[in-house]
C-alpha positions in Angstrom: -31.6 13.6 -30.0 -34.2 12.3 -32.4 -37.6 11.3 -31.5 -38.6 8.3 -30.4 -41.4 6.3 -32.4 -43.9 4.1 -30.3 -44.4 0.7 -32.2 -47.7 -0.1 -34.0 -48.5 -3.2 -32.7 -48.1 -4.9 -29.5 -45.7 -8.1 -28.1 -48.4 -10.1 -28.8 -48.8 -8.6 -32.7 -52.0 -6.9 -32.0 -52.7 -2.9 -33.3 -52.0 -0.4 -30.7 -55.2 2.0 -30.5 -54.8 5.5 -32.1 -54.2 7.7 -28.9 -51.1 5.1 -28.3 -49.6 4.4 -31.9 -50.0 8.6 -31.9 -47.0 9.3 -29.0 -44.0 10.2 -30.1 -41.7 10.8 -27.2 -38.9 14.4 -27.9 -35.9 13.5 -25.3 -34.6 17.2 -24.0 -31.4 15.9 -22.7 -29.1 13.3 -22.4 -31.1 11.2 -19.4 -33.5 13.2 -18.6 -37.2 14.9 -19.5 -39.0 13.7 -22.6 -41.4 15.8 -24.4 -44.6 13.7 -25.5 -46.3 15.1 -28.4 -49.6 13.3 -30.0 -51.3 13.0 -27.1 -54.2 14.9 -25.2 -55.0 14.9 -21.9 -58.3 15.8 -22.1 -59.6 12.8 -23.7 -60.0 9.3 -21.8 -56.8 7.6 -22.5 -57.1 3.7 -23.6 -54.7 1.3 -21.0 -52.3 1.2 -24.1 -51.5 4.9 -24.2 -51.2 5.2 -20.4 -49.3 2.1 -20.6 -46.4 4.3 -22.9 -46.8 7.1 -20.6 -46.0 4.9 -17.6 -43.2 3.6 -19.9 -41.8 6.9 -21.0 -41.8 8.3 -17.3 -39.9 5.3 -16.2 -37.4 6.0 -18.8 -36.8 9.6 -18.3 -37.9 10.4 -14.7 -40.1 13.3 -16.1 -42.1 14.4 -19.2 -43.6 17.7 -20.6 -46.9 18.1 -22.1 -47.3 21.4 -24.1 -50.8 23.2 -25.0 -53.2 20.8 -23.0 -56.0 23.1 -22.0 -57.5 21.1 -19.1 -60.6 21.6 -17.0 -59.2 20.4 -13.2 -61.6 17.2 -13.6 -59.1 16.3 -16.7 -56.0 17.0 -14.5 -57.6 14.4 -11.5 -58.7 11.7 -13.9 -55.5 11.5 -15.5 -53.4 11.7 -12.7 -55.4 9.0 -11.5 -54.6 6.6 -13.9 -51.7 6.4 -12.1 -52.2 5.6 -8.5 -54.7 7.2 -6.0 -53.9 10.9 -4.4 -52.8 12.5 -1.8 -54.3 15.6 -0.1 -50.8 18.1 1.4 -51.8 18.4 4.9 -50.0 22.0 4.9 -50.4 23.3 1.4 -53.2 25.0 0.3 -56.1 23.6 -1.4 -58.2 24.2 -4.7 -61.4 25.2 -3.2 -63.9 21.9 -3.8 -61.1 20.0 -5.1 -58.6 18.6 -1.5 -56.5 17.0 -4.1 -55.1 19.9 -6.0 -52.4 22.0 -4.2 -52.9 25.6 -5.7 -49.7 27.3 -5.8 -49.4 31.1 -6.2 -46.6 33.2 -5.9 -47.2 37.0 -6.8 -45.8 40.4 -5.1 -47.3 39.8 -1.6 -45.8 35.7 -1.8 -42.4 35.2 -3.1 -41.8 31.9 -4.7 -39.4 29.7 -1.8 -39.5 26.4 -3.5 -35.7 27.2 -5.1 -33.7 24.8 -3.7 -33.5 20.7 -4.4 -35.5 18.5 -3.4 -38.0 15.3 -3.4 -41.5 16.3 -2.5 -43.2 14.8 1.1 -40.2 12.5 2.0 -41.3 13.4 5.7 -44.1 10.9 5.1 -43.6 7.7 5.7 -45.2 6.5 2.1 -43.5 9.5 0.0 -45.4 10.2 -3.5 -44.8 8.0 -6.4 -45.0 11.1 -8.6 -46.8 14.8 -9.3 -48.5 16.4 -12.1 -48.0 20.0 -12.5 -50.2 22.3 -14.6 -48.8 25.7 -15.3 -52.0 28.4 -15.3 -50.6 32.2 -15.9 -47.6 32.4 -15.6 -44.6 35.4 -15.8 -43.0 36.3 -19.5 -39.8 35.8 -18.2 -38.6 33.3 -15.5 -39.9 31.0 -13.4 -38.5 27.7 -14.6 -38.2 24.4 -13.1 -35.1 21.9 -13.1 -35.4 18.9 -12.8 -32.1 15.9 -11.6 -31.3 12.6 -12.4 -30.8 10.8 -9.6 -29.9 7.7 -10.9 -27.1 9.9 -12.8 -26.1 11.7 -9.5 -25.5 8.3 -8.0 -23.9 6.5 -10.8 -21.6 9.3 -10.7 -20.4 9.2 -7.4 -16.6 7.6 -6.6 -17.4 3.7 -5.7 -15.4 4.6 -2.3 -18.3 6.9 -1.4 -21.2 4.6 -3.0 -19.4 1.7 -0.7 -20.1 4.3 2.2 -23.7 5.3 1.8 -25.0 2.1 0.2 -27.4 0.8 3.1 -27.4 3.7 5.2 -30.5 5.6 6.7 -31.7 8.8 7.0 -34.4 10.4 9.2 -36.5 12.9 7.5 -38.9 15.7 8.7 -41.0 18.6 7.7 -39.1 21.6 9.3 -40.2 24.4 7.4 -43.8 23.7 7.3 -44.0 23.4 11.0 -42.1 26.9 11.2 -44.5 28.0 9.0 -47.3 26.8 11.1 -46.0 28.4 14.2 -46.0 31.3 12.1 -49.5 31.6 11.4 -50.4 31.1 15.3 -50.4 27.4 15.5 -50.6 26.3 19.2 -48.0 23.9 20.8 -51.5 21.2 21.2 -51.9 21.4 17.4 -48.3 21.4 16.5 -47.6 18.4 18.6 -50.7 16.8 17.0 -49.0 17.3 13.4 -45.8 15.8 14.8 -47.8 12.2 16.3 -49.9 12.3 12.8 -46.0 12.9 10.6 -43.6 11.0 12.5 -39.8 11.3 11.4 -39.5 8.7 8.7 -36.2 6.9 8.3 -35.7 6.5 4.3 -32.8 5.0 2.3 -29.9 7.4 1.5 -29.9 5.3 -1.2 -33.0 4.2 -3.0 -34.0 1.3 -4.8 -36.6 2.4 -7.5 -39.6 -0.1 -7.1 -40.1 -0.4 -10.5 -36.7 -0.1 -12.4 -34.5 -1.4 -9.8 -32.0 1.2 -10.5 -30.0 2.9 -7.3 -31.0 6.9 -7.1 -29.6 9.4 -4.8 -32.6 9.6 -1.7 -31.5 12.3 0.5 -32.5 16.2 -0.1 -32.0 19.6 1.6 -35.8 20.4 2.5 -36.5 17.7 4.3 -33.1 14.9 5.4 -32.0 16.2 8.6 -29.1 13.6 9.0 -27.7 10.2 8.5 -28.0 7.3 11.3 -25.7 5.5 12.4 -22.4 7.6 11.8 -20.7 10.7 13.7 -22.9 14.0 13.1 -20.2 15.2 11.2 -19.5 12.7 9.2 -23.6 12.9 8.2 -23.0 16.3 7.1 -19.8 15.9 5.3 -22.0 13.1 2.7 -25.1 15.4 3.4 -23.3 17.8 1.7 -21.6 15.6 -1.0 -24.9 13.9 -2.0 -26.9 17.5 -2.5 -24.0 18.6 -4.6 -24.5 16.0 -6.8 -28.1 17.3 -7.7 -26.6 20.6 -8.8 -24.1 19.4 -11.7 -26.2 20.7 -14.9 -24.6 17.8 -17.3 -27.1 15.7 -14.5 -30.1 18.4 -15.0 -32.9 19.3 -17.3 -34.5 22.8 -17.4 -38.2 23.1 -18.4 -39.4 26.7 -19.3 -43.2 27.0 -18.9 -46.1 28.4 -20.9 -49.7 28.3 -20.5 -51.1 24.9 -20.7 -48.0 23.2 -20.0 -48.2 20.2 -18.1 -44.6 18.3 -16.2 -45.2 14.7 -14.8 -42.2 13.6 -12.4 -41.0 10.7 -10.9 -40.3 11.8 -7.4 -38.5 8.2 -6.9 -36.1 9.1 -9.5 -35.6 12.9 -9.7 -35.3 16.1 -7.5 -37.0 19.1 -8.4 -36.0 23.0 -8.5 -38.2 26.0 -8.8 -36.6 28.6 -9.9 -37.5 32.2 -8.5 -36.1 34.7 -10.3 -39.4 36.3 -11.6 -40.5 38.7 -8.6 -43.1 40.6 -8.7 -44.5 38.5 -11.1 -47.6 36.0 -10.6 -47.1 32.6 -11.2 -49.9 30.0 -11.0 -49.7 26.8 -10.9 -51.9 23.7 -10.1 -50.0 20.0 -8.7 -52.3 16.9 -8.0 -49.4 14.1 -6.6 -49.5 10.5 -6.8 -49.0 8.3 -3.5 -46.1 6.2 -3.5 -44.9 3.8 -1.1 -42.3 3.2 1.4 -38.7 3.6 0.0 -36.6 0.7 0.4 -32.7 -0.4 -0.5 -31.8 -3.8 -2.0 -28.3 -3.9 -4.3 -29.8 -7.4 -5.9 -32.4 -5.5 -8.0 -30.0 -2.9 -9.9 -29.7 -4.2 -13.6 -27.0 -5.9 -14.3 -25.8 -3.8 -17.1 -26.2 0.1 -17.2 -26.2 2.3 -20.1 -23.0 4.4 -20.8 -22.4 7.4 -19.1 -21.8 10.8 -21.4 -20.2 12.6 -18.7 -16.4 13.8 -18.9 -14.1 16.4 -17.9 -14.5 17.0 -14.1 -17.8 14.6 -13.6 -15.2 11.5 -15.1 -12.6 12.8 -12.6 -14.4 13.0 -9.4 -16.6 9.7 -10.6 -12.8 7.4 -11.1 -11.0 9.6 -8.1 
């Protein structure tokens, strides 16, 4: 696909400024992940040029940044731009900076994060989005996917969109409490992290506050089931939903370097770390965007939805 050209001037005929007229946006697949080149992150970005970021992200659920050498105050300020932060209760922190979650996974800590998800839907006000910053990384391996949830959706048969349109499910953060159990949390301080993170209940399907389209809401860290039906029923769409996120024609795959920066909407997409690259460091850096509560209303999807590539067995399970 070709690149896409921001316009010079604005709808109301006046001259973009330079550091917005400069972005040119490089799709990497069909409906999913842009690359933005003429831009730099380092510099203080006019409203204009955050104003075609926004854009772009909306578009195409995540972008990619290459060769942006950023100090971490550059990382905060523009991540900033779009909504406050949140600090990870359970992650670990950047020493003097509570915002940025430092990630490491070498020999002695094995990266875990390979499997699909959304990021925080235990909290009842899940993140709008994260910026990830890729530090040293290994010469081989250690990608990230990335899914189109609107696309997983859309391509479910309408008898099982009828089904889960409207439904509920409760959400909770399993594997960090096992983790902090691990580490010698007591039962007073684990029970304190449960009355602080109550079990959210979130939209199996979610309208996207700012698009109005439908995506796919439900992932396999953190949805442990679907209200309001039999328990196996729950984990017979469970399971069809989470498949959805794994069809590639769906995916995007973003292989990192040095400097490279991903920004995703974690309304839209689902996220998958590979780890493949053991014992190899990698070291990343992710500041995350507060969202707000997920909600479902059918009025706001657009009325008309653009055509779907997909064929062969995607068609066929999408018409059966």
């Amino acid at each position: 696909m070709t690149a896409t050209e921001i316009p010079t001037e604005t709808a109301d005929g006046s001259e973009l400024p330079d550091d917005a007229a400069s972005i040119t946006i490089h799709p990497q697949s069909r409906t999913i992940g842009a690359e933005l080149r003429g831009i730099d992150l380092t510099q203080s970005l006019s409203d204009e040029a955050i104003a075609v970021v926004r854009q772009a992200l909306l578009d195409w659920k995540v972008l990619f940044f290459r060769d942006q050498d950023l100090a971490t105050e550059h990382h905060l300020d523009f991540a900033r731009r779009f909504g406050a932060l949140e600090v990870h209760p359970f992650a670990p922190e950047k020493p003097g900076y509570p915002e940025v979650l430092a990630i490491t996974h070498d020999d002695e800590s094995p990266g875990y994060e390979n499997l699909w998800h959304s990021d925080v839907t235990w909290r009842l006000a899940p993140s709008l989005g994260s910026v990830l910053r890729m530090l040293d990384g290994p010469e081989l391996g250690g990608d990230t996917l990335f899914s189109d949830m609107y696309a997983a959706y859309d391509g479910l048969p309408q008898r099982i969109k009828d089904e889960v349109d409207g439904l509920v499910a409760r959400h909770d953060f399993t594997g960090f409490r096992r983790k902090m159990i691990r580490r010698g949390a007591t039962p007073e301080q684990v029970d304190e992290f449960n009355a602080t993170y109550p079990n959210p209940e979130h939209p199996v399907i979610r309208t996207h506050p700012e698009t109005g389209r439908k995506g796919i809401y439900v992932n396999a860290a953190f949805t442990q089931e679907i209200l309001g039906i039999s328990a196996e029923r729950s984990a017979e769409l469970l399971n069809i939903l989470y498949t959805q996120a794994a069809y590639p024609e769906y995916q995007v795959r973003f292989s990192w370097q040095p400097n490279s920066i991903a920004f995703w909407d974690n309304r839209s997409c689902q996220h998958y770390a590979v780890s493949d690259y053991y014992p190899d460091r990698r070291r990343v850096e992710r500041v995350t965007i507060i969202g707000d509560t997920p909600y479902y209303d059918a009025s706001q999807q657009p009325a008309e939805l653009p055509e779907r590539p997909f064929r062969g067995v995607l068609k066929r399970w999408t018409d059966s």
